[in-house]
C-alpha positions as CSV (number, residue, x, y, z in Angstrom):
1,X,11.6,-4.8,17.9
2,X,9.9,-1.3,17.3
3,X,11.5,1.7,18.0
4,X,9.6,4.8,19.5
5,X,12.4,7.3,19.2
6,X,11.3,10.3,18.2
7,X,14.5,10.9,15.8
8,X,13.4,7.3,14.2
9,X,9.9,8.6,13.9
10,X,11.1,12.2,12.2
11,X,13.3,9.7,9.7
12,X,10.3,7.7,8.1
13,X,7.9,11.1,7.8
14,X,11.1,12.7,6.1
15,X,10.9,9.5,3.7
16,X,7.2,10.1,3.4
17,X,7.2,13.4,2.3
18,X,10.5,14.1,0.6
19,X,11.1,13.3,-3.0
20,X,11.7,9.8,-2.2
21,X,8.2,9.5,-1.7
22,X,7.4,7.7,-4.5
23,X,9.9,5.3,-5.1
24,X,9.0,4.4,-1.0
25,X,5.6,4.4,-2.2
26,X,6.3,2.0,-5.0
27,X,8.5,-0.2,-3.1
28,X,5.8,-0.4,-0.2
29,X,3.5,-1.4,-2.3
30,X,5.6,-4.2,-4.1
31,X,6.2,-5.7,-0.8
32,X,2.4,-5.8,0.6
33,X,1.6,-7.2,-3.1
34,X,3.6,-9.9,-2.6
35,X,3.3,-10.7,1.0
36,X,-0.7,-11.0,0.1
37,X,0.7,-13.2,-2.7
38,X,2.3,-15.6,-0.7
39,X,-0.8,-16.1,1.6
40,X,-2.4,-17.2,-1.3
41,X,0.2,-19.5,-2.3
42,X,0.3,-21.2,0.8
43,X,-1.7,-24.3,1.2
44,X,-2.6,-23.9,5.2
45,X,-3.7,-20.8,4.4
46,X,-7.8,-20.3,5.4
47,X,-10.2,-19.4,2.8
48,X,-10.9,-16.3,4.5
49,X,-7.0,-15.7,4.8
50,X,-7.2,-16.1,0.8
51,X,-10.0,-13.7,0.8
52,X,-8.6,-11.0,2.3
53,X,-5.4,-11.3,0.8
54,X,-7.1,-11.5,-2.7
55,X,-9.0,-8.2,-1.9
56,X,-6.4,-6.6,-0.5
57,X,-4.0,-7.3,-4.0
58,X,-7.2,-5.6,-5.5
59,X,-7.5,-2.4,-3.3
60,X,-3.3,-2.0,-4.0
61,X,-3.6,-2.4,-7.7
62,X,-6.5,0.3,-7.7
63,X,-4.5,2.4,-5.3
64,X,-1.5,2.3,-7.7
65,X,-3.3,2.9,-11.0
66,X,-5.1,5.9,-9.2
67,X,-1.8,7.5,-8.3
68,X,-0.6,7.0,-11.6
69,X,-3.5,9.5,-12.8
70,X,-3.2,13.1,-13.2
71,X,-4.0,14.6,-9.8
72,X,-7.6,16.6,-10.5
73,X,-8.4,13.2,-12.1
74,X,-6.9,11.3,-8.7
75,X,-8.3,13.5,-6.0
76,X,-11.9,13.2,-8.0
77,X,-11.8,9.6,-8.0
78,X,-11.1,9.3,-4.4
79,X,-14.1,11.5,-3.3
80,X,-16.3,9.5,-5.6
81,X,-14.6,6.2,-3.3
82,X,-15.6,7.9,-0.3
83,X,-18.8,9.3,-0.8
């Protein structure tokens, strides 16, 4: 069940932008890796459910390897993504 107390709310952001925010980060990441992972390892799975999960393992590992970039280098990258 989701919680919408404010205090709860305030907790994560503090997460978000403290100096935990990259071990979160990391650990967020892990987890949607291999939650996409296990979609595709599943055998009732559709093809479009593989699809998507497939791209999505994509879209993380660029994500990740774009972070790991110096930040001039980062920030240019994702302009060039979004233009």
């Amino acid at each position: 069940m989701r919680s919408y107390n404010f205090g709860d709310k305030l907790a994560s952001q503090q997460i978000k932008e403290g100096p935990a925010k990259q071990a979160w980060w990391k650990e967020e990441v892990k987890f949607e890796i291999e939650r996409f992972k296990s979609i595709l390892r599943d055998p009732e799975a559709t093809d479009e459910e593989r699809a998507i999960a497939q791209s999505q393992i994509a879209n993380y590992q660029e994500m990740s390897t774009m972070a790991a970039r110096p930040s001039a280098e980062w920030i240019q990258q994702v302009y060039l993504l979004a233009s």
